[in-house]
MDAnalysis code that builds the backbone (N, CA, C; Angstrom):
import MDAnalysis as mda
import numpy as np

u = mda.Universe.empty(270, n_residues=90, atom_resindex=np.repeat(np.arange(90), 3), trajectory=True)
u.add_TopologyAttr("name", ["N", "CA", "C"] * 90)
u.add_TopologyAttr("resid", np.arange(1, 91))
u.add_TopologyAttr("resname", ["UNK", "UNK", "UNK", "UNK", "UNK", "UNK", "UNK", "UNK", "UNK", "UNK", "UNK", "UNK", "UNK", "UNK", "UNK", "UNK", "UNK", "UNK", "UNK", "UNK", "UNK", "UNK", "UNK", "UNK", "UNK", "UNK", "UNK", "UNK", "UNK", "UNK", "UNK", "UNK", "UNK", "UNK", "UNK", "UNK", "UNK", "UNK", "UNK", "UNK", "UNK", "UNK", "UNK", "UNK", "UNK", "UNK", "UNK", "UNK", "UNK", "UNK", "UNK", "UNK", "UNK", "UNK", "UNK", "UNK", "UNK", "UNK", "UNK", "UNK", "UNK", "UNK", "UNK", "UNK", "UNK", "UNK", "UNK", "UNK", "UNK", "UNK", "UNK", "UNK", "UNK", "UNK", "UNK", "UNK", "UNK", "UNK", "UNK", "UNK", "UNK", "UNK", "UNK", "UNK", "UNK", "UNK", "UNK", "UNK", "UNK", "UNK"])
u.atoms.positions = np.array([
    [-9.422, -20.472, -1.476],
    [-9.228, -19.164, -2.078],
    [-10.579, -18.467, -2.142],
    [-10.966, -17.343, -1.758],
    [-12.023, -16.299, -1.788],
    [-11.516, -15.610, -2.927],
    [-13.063, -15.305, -3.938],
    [-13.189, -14.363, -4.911],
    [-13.740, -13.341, -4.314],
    [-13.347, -12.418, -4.617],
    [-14.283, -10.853, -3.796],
    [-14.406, -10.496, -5.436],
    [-15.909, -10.274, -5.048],
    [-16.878, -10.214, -6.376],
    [-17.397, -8.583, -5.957],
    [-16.920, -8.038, -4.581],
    [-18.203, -6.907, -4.634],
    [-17.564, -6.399, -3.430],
    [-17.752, -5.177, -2.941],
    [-17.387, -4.182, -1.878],
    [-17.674, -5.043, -0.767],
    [-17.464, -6.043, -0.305],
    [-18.369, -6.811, 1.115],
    [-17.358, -7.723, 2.172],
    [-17.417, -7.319, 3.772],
    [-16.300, -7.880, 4.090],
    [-16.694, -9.439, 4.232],
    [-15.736, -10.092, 3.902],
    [-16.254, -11.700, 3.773],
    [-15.994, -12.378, 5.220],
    [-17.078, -13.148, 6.127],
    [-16.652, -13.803, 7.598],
    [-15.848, -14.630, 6.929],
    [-15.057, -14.519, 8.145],
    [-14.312, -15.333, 8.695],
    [-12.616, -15.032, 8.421],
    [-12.533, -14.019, 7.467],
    [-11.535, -13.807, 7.272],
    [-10.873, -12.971, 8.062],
    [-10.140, -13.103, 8.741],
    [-9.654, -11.903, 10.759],
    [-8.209, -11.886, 10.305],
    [-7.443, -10.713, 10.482],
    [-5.875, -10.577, 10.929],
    [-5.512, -11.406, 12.004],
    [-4.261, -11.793, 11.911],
    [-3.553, -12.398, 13.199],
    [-2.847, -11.761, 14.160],
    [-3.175, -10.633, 14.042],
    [-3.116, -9.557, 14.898],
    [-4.410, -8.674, 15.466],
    [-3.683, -8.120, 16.508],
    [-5.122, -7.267, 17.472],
    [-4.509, -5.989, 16.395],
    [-6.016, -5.092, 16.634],
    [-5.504, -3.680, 15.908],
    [-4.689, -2.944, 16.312],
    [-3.946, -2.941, 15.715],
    [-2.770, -1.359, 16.035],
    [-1.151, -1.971, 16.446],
    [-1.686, -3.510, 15.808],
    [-0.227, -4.691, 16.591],
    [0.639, -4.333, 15.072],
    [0.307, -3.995, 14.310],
    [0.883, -3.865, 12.801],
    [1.540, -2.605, 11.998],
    [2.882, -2.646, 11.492],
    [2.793, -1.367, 10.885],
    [2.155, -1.551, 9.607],
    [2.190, -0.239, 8.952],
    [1.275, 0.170, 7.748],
    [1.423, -1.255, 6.654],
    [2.832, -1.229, 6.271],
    [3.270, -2.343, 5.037],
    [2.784, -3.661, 5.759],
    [2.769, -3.915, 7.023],
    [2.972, -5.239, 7.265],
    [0.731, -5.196, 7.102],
    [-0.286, -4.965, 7.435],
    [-1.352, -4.479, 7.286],
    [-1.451, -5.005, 5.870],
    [-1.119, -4.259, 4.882],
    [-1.200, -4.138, 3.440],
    [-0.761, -5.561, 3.169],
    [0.336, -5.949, 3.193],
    [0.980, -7.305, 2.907],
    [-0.390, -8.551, 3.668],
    [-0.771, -8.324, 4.633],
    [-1.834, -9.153, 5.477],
    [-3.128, -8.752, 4.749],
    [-3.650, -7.989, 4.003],
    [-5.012, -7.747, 3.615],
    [-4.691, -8.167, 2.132],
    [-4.110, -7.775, 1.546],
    [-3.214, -8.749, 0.226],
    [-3.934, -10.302, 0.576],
    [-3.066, -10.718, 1.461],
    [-3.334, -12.054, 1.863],
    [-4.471, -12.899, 2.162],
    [-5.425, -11.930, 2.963],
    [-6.481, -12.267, 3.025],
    [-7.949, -12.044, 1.971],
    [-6.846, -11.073, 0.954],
    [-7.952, -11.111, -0.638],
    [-7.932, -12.235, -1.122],
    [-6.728, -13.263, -1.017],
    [-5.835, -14.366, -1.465],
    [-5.294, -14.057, -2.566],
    [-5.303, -12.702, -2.980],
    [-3.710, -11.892, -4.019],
    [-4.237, -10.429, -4.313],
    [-2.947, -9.822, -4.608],
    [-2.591, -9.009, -5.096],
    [-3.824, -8.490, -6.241],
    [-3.811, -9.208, -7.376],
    [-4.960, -9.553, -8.606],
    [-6.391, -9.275, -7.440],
    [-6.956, -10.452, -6.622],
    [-7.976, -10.365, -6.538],
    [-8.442, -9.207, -5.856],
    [-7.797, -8.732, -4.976],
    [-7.838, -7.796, -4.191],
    [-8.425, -6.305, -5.431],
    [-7.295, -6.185, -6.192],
    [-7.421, -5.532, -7.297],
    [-8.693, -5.171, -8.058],
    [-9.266, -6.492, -8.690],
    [-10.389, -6.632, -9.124],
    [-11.707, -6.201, -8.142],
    [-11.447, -6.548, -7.249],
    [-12.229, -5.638, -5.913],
    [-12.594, -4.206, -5.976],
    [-11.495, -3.811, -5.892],
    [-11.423, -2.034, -6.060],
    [-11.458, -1.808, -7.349],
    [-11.593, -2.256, -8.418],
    [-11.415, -1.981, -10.066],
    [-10.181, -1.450, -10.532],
    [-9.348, -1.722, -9.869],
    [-8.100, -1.313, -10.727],
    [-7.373, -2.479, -11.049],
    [-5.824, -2.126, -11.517],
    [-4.898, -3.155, -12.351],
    [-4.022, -3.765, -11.011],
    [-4.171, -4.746, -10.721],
    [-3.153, -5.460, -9.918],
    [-1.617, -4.585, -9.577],
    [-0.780, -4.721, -11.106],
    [0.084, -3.559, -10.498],
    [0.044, -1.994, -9.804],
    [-1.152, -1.641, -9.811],
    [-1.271, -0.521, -9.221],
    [-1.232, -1.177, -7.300],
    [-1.995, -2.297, -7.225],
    [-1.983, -3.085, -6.128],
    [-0.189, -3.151, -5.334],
    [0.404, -3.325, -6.591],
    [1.563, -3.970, -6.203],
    [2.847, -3.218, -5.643],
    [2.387, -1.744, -6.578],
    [2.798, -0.675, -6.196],
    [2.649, 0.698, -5.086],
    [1.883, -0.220, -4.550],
    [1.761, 0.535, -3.108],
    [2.714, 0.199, -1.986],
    [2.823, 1.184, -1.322],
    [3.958, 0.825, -0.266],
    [2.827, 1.103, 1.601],
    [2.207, 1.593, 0.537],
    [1.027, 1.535, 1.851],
    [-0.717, 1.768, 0.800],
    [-1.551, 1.258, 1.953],
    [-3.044, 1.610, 0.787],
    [-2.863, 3.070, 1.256],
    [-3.546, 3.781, -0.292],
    [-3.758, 5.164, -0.399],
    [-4.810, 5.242, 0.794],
    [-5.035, 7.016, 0.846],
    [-5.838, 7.145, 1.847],
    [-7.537, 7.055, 1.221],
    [-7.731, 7.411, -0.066],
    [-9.419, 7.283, -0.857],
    [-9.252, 5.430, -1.100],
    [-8.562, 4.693, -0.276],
    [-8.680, 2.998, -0.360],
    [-8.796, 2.446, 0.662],
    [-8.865, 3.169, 2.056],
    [-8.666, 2.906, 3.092],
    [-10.326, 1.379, 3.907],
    [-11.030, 2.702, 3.004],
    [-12.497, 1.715, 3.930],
    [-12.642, 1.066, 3.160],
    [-12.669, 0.805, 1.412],
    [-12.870, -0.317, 0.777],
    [-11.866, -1.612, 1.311],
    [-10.580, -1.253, 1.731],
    [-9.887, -2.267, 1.661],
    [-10.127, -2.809, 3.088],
    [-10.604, -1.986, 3.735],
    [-10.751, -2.953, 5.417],
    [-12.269, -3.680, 5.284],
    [-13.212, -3.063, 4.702],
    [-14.242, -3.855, 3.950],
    [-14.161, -4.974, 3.515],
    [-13.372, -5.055, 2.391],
    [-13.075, -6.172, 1.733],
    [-12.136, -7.407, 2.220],
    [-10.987, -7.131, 3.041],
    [-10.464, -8.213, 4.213],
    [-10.817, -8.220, 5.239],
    [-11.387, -7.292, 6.235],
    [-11.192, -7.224, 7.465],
    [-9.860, -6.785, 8.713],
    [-9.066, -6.282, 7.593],
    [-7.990, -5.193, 8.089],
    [-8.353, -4.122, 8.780],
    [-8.340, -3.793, 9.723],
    [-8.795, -2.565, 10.385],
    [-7.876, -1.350, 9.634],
    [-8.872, -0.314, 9.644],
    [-8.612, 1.153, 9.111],
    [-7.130, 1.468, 10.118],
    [-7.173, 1.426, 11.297],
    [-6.387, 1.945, 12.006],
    [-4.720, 1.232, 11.593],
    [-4.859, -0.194, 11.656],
    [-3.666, -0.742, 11.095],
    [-3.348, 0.016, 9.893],
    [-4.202, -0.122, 8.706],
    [-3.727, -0.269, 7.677],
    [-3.187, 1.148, 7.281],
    [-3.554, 2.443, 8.057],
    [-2.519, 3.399, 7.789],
    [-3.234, 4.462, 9.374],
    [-2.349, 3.525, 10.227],
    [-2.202, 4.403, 11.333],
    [-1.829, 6.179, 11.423],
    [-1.260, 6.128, 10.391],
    [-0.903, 7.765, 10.767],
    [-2.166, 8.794, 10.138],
    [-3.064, 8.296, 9.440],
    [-4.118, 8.933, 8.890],
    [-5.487, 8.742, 9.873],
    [-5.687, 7.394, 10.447],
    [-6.468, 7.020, 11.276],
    [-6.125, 7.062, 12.701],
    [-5.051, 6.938, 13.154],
    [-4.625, 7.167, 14.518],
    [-4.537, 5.825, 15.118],
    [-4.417, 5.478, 16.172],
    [-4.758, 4.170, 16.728],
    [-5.879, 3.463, 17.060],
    [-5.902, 2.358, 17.350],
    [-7.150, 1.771, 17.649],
    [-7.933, 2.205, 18.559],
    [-9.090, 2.779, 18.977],
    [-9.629, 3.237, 20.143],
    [-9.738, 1.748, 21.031],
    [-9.467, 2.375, 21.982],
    [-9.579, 1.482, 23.088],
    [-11.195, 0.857, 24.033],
    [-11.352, -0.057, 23.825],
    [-12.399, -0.475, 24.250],
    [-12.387, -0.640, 25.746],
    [-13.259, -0.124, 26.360],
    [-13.714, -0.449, 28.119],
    [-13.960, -1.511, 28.385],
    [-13.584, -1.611, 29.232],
    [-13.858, -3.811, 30.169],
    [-14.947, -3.450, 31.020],
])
């Protein structure tokens, strides 16, 4: 279990998905996961867990703390505000 003590994305913690493989809820539910809860995640951003719980997607003023803090990409976690993943050149 990881404590997130501070705005900082922690190694090693990666989605099991490539960016842009996810919709919005499924993102949120996966960065949840990789806070290792709801609560810790919470305590992260300074608010109350149920405010956590009550999202159906992260707001848009939560967007870079929360990809910060798991390693959720911005683009997953609310594609329609960020757009898709830019595509990288080979």
């Amino acid at each position: 279990m990881y404590r997130l003590s501070s705005l900082a994305y922690i190694p090693g913690i990666r989605s099991d998905h490539p960016a842009g493989a996810m919709t919005n809820k499924e993102a949120l539910t996966q960065a949840i996961k990789n806070a290792g809860s709801a609560s810790a995640l919470a305590r992260a951003l300074g608010i109350t867990p149920s405010a956590v719980l009550l999202w159906k997607e992260v707001p848009a003023g939560r967007i870079v703390d929360v990809e910060r803090l798991t390693g959720i990409s911005r683009f997953d976690l609310r594609s329609d505000i960020c757009g898709p993943a830019p595509v990288q050149a080979a």
